[in-house]
ROKE-87116 format. One line per field, with one value per residue: residue in one letter; x negated, z, y of N, C-alpha, C in turn. Coordinates in nm, 2 decimals, padded with zeros to 4 digits. Last residue first. Example, Ala and Ser with C-alpha at 12.3 -4.5 7.8 and 13.67 -1.06 7.14 Angstrom:
REM residues 2
r: c(s,a)
nx: c(-01.28,-01.32)
nz: c(00.71,00.78)
ny: c(-00.22,-00.57)
cax: c(-01.37,-01.23)
caz: c(00.71,00.78)
cay: c(-00.11,-00.45)
cx: c(-01.29,-01.32)
cz: c(00.79,00.78)
cy: c(00.00,-00.33)
REM end
This chain:
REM residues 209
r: c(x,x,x,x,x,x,x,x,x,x,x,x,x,x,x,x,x,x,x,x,x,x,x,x,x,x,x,x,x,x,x,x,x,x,x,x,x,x,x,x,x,x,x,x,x,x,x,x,x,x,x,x,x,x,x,x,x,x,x,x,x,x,x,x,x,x,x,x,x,x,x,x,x,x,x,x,x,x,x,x,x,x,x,x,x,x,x,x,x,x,x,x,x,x,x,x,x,x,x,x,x,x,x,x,x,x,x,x,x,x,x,x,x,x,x,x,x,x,x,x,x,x,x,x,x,x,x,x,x,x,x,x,x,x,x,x,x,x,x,x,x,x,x,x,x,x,x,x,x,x,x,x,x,x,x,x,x,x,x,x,x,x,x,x,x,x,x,x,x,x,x,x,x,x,x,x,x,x,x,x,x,x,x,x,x,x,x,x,x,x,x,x,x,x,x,x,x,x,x,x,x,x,x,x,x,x,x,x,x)
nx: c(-11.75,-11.56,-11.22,-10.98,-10.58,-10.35,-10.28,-10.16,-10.28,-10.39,-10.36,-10.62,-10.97,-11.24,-11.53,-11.55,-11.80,-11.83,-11.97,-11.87,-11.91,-11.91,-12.21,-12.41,-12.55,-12.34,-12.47,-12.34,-12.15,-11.99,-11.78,-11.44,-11.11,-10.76,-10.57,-10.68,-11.01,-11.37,-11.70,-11.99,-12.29,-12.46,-12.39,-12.30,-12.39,-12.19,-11.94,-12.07,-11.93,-11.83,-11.52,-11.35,-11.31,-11.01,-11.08,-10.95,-10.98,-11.08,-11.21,-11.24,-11.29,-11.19,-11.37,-11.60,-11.62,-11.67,-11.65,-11.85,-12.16,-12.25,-12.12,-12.23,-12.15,-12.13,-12.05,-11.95,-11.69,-11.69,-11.82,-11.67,-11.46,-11.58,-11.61,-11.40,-11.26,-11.48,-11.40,-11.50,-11.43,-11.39,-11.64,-11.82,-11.83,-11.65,-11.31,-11.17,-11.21,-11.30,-11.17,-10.96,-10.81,-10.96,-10.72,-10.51,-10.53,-10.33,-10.52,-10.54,-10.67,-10.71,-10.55,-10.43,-10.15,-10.16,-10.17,-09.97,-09.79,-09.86,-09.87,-09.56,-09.44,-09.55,-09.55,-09.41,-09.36,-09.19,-09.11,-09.33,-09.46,-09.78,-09.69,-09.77,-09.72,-09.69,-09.87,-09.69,-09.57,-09.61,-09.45,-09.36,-09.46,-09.77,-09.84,-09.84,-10.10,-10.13,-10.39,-10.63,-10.84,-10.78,-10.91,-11.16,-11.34,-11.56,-11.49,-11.28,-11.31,-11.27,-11.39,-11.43,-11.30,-11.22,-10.98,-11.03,-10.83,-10.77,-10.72,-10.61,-10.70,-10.81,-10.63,-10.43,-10.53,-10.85,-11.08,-11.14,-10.99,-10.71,-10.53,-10.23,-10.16,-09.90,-09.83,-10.06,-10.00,-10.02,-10.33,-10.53,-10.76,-10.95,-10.82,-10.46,-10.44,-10.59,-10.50,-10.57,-10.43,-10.55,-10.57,-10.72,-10.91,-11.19,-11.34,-11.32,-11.54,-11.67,-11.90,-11.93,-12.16)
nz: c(03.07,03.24,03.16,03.25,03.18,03.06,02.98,02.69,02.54,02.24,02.12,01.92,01.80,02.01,01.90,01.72,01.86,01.93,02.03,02.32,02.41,02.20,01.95,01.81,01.82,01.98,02.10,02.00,02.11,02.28,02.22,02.31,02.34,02.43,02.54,02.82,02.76,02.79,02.67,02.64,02.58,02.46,02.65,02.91,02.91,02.83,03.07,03.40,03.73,03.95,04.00,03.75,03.44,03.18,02.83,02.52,02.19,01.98,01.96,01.91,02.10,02.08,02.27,02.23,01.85,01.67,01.41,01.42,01.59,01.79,02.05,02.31,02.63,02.76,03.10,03.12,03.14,02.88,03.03,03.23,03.04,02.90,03.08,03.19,03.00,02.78,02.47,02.20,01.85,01.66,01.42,01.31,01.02,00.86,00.79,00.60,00.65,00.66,00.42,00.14,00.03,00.01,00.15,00.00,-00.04,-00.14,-00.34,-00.41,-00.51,-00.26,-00.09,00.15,00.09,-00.14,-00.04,00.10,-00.08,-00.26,-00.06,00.01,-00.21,-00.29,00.05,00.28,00.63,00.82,00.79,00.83,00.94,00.91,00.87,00.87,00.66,00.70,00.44,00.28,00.18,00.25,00.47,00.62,00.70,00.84,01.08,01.09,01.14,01.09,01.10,01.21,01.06,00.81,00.84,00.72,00.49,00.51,00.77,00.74,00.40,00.16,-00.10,-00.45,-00.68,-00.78,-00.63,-00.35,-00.08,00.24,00.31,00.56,00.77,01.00,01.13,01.12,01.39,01.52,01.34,01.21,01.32,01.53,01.80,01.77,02.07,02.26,02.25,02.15,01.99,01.63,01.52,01.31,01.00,00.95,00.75,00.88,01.12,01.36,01.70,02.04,02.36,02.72,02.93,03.01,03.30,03.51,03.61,03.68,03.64,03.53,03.76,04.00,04.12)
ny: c(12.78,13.07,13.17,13.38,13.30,13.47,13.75,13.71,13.38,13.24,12.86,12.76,12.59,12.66,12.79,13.05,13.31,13.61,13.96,14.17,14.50,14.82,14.85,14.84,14.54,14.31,13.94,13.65,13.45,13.26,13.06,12.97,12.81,12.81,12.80,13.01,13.03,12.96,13.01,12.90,13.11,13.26,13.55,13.66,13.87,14.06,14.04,14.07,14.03,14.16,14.10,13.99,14.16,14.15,14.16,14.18,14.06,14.24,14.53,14.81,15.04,15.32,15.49,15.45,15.26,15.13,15.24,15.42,15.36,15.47,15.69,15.85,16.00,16.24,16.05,15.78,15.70,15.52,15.32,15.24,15.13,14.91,14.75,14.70,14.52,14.36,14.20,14.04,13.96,13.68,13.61,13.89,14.03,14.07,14.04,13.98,13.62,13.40,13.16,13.12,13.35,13.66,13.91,14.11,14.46,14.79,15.00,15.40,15.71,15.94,16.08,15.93,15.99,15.86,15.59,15.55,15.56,15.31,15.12,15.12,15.05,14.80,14.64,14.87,15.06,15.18,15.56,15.89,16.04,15.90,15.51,15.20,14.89,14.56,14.35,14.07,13.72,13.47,13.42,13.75,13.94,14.07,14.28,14.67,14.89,15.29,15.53,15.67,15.53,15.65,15.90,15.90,15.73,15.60,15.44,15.34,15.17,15.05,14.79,14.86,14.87,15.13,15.21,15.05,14.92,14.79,14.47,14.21,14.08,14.17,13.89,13.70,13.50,13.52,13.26,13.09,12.90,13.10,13.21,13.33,13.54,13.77,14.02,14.26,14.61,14.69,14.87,15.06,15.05,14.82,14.64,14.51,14.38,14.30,14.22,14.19,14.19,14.25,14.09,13.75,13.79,13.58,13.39,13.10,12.82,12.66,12.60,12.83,13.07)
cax: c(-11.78,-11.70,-11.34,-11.12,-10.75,-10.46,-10.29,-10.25,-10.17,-10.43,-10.23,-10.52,-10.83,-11.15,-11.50,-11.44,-11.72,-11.81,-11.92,-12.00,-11.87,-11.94,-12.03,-12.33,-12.64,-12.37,-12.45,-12.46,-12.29,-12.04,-11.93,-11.54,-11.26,-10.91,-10.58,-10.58,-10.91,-11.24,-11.55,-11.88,-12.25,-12.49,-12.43,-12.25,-12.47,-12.29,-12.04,-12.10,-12.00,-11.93,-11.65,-11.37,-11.32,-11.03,-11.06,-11.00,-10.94,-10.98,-11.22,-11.16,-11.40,-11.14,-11.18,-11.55,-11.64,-11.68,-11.53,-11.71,-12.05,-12.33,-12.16,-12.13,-12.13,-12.22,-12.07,-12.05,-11.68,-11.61,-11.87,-11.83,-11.42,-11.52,-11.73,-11.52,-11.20,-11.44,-11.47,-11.44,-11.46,-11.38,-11.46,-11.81,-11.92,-11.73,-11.42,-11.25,-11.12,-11.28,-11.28,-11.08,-10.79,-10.95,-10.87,-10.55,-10.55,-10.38,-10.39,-10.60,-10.56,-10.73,-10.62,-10.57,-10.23,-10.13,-10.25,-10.13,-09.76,-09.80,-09.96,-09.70,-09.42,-09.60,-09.58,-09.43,-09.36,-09.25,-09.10,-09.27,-09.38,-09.70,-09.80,-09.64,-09.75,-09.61,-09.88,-09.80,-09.56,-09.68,-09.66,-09.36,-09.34,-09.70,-09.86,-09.81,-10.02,-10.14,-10.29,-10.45,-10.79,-10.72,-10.75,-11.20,-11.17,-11.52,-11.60,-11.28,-11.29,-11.22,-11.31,-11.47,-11.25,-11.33,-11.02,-11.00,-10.92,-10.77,-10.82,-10.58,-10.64,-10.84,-10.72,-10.41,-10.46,-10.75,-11.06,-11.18,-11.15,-10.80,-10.64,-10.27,-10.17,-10.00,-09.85,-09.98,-10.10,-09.97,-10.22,-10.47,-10.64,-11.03,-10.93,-10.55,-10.40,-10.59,-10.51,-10.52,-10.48,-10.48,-10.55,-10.72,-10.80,-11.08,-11.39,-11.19,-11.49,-11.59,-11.90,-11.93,-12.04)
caz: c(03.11,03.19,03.25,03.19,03.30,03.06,03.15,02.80,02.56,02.35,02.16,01.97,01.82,02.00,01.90,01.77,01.72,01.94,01.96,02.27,02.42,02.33,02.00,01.86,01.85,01.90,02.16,02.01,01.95,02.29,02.22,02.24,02.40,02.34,02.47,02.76,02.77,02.81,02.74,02.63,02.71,02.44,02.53,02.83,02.99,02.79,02.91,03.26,03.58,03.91,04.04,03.87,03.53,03.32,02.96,02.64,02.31,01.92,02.01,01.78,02.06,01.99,02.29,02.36,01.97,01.83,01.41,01.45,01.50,01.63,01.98,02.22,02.57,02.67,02.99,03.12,03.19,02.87,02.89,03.22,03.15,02.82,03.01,03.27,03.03,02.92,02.54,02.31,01.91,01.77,01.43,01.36,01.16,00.79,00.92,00.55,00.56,00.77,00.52,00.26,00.11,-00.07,00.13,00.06,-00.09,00.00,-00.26,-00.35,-00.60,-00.38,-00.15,00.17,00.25,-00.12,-00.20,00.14,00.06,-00.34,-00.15,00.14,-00.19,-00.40,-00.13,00.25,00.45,00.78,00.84,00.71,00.89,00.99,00.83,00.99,00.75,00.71,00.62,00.33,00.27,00.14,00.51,00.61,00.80,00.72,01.02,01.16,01.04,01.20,01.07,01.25,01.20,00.82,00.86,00.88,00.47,00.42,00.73,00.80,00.54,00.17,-00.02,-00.32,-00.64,-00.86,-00.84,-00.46,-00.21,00.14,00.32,00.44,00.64,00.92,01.19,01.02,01.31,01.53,01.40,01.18,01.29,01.42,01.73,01.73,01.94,02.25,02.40,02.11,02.07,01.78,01.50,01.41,01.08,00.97,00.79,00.73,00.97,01.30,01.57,01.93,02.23,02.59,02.95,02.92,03.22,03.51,03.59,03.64,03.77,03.46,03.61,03.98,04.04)
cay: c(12.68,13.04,13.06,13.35,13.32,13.39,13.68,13.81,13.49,13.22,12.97,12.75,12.73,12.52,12.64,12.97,13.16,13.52,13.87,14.07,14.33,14.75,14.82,14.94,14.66,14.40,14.17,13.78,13.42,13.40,13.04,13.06,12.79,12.82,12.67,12.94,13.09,12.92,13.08,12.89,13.02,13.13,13.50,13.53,13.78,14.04,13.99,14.11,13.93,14.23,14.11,13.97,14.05,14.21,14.09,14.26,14.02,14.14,14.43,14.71,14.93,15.21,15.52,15.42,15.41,15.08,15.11,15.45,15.26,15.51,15.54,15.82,15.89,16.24,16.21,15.84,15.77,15.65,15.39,15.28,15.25,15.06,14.79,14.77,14.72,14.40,14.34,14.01,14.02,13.76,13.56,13.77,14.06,14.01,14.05,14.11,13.75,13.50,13.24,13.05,13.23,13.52,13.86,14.02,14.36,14.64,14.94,15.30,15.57,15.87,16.14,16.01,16.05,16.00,15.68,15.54,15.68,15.46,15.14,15.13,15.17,14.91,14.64,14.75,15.07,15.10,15.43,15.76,16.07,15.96,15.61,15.31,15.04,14.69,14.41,14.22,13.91,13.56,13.41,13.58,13.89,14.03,14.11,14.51,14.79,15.14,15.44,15.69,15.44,15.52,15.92,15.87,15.78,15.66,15.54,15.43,15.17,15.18,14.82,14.84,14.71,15.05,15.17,15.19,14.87,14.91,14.59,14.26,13.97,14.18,13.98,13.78,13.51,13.61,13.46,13.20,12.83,12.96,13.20,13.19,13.51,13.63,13.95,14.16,14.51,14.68,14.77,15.04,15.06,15.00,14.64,14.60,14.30,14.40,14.17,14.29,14.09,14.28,14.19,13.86,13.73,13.76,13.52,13.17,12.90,12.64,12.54,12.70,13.05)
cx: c(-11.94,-11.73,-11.47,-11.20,-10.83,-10.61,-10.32,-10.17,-10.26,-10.28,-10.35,-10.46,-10.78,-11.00,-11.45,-11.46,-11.62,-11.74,-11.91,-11.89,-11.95,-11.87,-12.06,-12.25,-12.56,-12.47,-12.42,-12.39,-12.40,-12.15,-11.93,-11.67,-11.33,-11.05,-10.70,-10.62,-10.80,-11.11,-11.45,-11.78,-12.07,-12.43,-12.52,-12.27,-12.42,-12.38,-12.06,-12.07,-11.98,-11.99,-11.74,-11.49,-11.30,-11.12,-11.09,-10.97,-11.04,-10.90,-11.10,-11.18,-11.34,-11.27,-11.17,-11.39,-11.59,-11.70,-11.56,-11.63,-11.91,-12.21,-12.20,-12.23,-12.11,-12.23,-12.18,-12.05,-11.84,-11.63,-11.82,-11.85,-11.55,-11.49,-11.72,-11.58,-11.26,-11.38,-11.41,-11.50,-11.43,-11.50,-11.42,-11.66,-11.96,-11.80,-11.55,-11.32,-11.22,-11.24,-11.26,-11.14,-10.86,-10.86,-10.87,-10.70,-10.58,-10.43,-10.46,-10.45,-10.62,-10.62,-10.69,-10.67,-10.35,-10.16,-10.26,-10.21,-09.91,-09.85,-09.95,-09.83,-09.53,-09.55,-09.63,-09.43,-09.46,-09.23,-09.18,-09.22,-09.29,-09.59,-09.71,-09.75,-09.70,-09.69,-09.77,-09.78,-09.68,-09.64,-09.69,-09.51,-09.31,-09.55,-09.75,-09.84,-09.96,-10.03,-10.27,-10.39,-10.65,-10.71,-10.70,-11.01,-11.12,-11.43,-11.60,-11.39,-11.26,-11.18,-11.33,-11.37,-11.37,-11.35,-11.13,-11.01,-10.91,-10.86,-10.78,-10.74,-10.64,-10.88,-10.76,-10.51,-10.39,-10.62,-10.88,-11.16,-11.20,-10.89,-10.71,-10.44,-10.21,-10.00,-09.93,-10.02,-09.99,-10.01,-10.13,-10.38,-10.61,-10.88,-10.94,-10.66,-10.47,-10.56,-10.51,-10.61,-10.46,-10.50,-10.45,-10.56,-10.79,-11.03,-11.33,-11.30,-11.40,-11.42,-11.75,-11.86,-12.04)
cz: c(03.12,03.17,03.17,03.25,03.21,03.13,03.18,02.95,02.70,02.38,02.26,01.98,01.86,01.94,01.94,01.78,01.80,01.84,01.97,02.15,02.36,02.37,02.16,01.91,01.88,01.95,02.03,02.05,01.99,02.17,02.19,02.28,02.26,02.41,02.42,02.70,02.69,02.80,02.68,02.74,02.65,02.55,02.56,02.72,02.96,02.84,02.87,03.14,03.47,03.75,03.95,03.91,03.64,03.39,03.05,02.75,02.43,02.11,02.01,01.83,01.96,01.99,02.22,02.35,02.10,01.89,01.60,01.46,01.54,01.51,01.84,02.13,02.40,02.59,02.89,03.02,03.19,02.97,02.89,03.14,03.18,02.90,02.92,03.17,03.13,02.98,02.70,02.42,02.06,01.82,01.53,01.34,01.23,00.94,00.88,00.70,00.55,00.71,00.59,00.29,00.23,00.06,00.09,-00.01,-00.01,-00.14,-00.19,-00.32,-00.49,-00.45,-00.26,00.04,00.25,00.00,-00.16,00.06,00.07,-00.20,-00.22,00.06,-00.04,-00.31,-00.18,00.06,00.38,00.67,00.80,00.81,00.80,00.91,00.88,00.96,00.79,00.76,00.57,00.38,00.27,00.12,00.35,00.49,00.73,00.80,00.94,01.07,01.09,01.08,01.11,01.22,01.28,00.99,00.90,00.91,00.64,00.47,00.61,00.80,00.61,00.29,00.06,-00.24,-00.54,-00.74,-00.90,-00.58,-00.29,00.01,00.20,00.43,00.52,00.76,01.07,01.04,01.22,01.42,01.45,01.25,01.30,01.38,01.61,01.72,01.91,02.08,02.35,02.24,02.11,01.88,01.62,01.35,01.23,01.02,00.78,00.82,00.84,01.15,01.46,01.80,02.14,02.52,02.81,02.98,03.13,03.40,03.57,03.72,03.68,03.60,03.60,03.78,03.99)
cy: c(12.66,12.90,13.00,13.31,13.29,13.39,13.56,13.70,13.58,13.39,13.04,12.87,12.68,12.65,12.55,12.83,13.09,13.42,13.72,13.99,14.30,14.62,14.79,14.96,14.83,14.49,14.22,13.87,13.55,13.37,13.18,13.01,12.86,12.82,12.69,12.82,13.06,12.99,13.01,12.96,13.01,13.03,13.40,13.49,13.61,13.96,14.00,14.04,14.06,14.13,14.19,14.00,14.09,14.14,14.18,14.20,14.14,14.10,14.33,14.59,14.81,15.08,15.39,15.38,15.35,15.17,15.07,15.35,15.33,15.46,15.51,15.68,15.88,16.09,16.26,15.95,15.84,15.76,15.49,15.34,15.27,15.19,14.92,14.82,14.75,14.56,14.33,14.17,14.06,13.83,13.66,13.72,13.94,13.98,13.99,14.17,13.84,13.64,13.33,13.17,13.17,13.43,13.70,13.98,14.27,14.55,14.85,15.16,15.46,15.73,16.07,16.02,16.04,16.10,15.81,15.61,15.65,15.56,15.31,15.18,15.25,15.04,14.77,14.74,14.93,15.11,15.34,15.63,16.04,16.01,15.75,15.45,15.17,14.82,14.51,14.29,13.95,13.69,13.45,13.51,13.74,13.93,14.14,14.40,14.68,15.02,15.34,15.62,15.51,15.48,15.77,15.85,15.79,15.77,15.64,15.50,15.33,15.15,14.97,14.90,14.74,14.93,15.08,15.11,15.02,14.88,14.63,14.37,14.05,14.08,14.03,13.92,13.65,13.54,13.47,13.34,13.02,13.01,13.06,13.22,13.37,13.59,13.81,14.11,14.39,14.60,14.75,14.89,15.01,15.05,14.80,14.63,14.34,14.41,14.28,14.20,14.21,14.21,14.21,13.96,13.81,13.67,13.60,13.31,13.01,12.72,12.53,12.69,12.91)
REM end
């Protein structure tokens, strides 16, 4: 394989505005320094000011959130039997669907919001179609089951390359360029730093540099 050869493309983008929710999948995003643009920007908060994932409260990954619609806006939620819902009244229906006092909260300003893990998270739709298709598959981390690995970008490769073998090796895609950082111990893909943002969009080629 030659230095900076086209290994497959991204497939899907997903950005995940409230932390432990769904979201809609996106033709193309802004990646910066930190991740994803509005990638777990927001997170459920109870009374006593810890946050309130899916672990806790397993209903939240039913729920799903779009991006804020302008830049001091908050996410819209699509909760069942409700339209989008936004501010005090998204907060009030969330309360009630699962049972405790809870609201959005943005994450400070500076820093990678309420992704504490890595910036991206990058997966191969081999590596999830292997998975799924092994019987008896399962995975210790509910936020990286088979069915939801919460992977920010999913690539199609070519051939037989792994990523997981790209740890400590730069990826190319579109305007951006990644440094694979580590394996998760429960997830499937590989985590990674941002070290060029930009525009990246599905069908973007992926090139190992």
């Amino acid at each position: 394989m030659s230095e900076n050869s086209a290994v497959g493309r991204v497939v899907s983008l997903h950005s995940y505005p409230v932390k432990s929710m769904g979201a809609p999948d996106l033709d193309q995003v802004q990646v910066l320094a930190t991740g994803l643009e509005h990638d777990r920007g927001w997170a459920v908060v109870g009374e006593d000011g810890a946050v309130v994932t899916a672990r806790q409260v397993a209903g939240l990954r039913e729920m799903r959130a779009s991006a804020p619609s302008a830049p001091s806006g908050s996410p819209s939620l699509l909760l069942a039997g409700a339209g989008p819902l936004v501010g005090d009244g998204a907060a009030a229906a969330l309360s009630a669907a699962i049972g405790q006092a809870v609201e959005l909260r943005p994450a400070p300003t500076a820093g990678p919001g309420f992704n504490e893990v890595a910036p991206v998270h990058l997966v191969s739709r081999q590596a999830v179609e292997r998975a799924a298709a092994d019987e008896g598959t399962h995975l210790g981390d509910p936020a990286c089951s088979v069915e939801q690995p919460r992977a920010n970008v999913v690539v199609e490769l070519d051939g037989d390359d792994l990523e997981t073998a790209w740890v400590g090796r730069e990826v190319s895609m579109g305007d951006v360029v990644l440094r694979i950082s580590r394996q998760p111990k429960h997830c499937l893909g590989v985590y990674a730093d941002v070290v060029r943002p930009g525009l990246l969009r599905v069908g973007d080629d992926v090139r190992l540099g």
